[in-house]
Structures are given as C-alpha cells and as structure tokens.
N, C-alpha and C positions, 0 to 999 in steps of 0.2 A: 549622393545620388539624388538626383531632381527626378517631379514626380513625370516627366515623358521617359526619362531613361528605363525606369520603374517597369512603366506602364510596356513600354519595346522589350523589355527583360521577359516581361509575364509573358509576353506572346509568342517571343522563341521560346519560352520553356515550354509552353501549350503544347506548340508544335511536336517541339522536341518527344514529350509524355505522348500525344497521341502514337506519335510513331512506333515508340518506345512499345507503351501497351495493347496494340491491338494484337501482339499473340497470346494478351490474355484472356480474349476470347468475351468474358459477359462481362458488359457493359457497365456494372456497377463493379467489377474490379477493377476495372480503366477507371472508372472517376474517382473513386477514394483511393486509385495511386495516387491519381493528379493531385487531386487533393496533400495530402499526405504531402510528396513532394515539394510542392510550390509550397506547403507549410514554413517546412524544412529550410529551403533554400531564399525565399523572398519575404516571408512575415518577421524574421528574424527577433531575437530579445525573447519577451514574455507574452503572452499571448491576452489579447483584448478582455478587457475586464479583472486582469489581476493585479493589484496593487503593487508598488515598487517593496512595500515594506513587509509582506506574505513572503516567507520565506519557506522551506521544504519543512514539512511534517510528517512522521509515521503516520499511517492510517491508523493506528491503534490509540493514539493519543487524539485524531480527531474524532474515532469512536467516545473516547470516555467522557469529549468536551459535549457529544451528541447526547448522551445519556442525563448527562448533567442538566443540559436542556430542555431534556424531556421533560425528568424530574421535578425542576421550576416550574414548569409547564401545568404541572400537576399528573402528568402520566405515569405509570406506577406498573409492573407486572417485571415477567421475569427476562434477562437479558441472555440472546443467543448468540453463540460466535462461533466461527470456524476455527479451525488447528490453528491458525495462522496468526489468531488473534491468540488461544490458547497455549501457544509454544511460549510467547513473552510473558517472561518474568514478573516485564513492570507493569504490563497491562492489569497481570493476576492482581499482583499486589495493590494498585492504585482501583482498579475493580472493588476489591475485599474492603477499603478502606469508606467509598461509599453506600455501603452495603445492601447490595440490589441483590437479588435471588438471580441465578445463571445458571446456565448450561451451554458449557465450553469444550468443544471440538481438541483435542491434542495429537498434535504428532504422532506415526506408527514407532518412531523413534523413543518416543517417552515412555517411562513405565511411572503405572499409577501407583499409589501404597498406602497403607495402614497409618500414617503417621503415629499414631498413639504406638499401635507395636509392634513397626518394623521401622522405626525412624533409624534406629543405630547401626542399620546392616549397609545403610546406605548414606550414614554422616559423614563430611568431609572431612577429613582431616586438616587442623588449624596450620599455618603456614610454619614451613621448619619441622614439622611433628611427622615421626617416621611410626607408620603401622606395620603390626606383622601379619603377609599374607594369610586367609584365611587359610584354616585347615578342612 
C-alpha cells in the first residue's frame, strides 16, 4: 500500500467513524473511537517507539525490574502493591529475595496463615502421596 492509498484509506475511515459515532453523543467519545479505530485498522504491527526486540512482559516482573532501579538509584523505603501483584507466586518470591520491606494487597480468595503453626493443615501433599480426609 503506497502512501496516497494510505492517506484515501484514512479519509473513508474518518468518514466512515464520524458517521459511525455521532450517536455517541460527547464529543470526546467520538474522538478516542476514531482514534482507537484508525489505531486498530491503519497503524497496524507495533506501535511508534517500541522496539522490534521488546517483547510481552508481566507487569510484575516490570515491577521488580522498577524496584531494582530504584534501589541502584539509591532509594530505599517500603514497597506497595495491589492483590494483583500480591496473588503471584513469583513476584512474592523474587520480592523476598531482594529484600525490601512491603506491604502487599491479596486476593479475597487467599487465606493468610501462621506458617510456623498452621503450615501442616495446609501442606501439599507430594505427587502420588494419598492423604486421609480430615476427621
């Protein structure tokens, strides 16, 4: 596609989204469809400024590389996170291993515990290994 085809493409799209969204009534909803749209359908590939070799990352792993940063930086205090960060395993774990003071958000799904002495009520059982339901 040459750059007038391009350029004639965007302009029926224009159209098109004007038509499209004026039953959505305010004005900045109309423009961040268009937007959005023409994103979608004409910028195509990866979006301006990101690298071919950036590939997808957890948020939580660019968290920890943030912390990390900080740190070098020389900034120091305690880290906060939401459930979201709080629910992964590895975040905990690669967290704990730089050991920064936190306070972490968990799922209403998780239950917190005692580890010292309620660790065994809730130990896995190792693979193949049959337990008898509790009494």
């Amino acid at each position: 596609m040459n750059a007038s085809m391009l350029i004639r493409l965007r302009q029926e799209l224009t159209e098109f989204l004007q038509e499209f969204t004026q039953s959505l009534g305010q004005s900045t909803q109309q423009r961040w469809t268009m937007t959005y749209v023409r994103g979608l359908l004409l910028d195509g590939g990866r979006k301006v400024g990101i690298p071919e070799d950036v590939g997808y990352r957890p948020k939580w792993q660019l968290a920890l590389e943030m912390i990390e940063r900080a740190q070098q930086a020389g900034f120091s205090g305690t880290v906060l996170a939401d459930a979201a960060y709080g629910s992964v395993t590895a975040f905990g774990n690669a967290r704990d291993a730089v050991q920064t003071p936190y306070c972490v958000g968990i799922d209403s799904t998780l239950k917190v515990i005692d580890a010292a002495t309620e660790w065994d009520a809730f130990a896995v059982p190792a693979a193949g290994e049959v337990t008898a339901p509790a009494a």
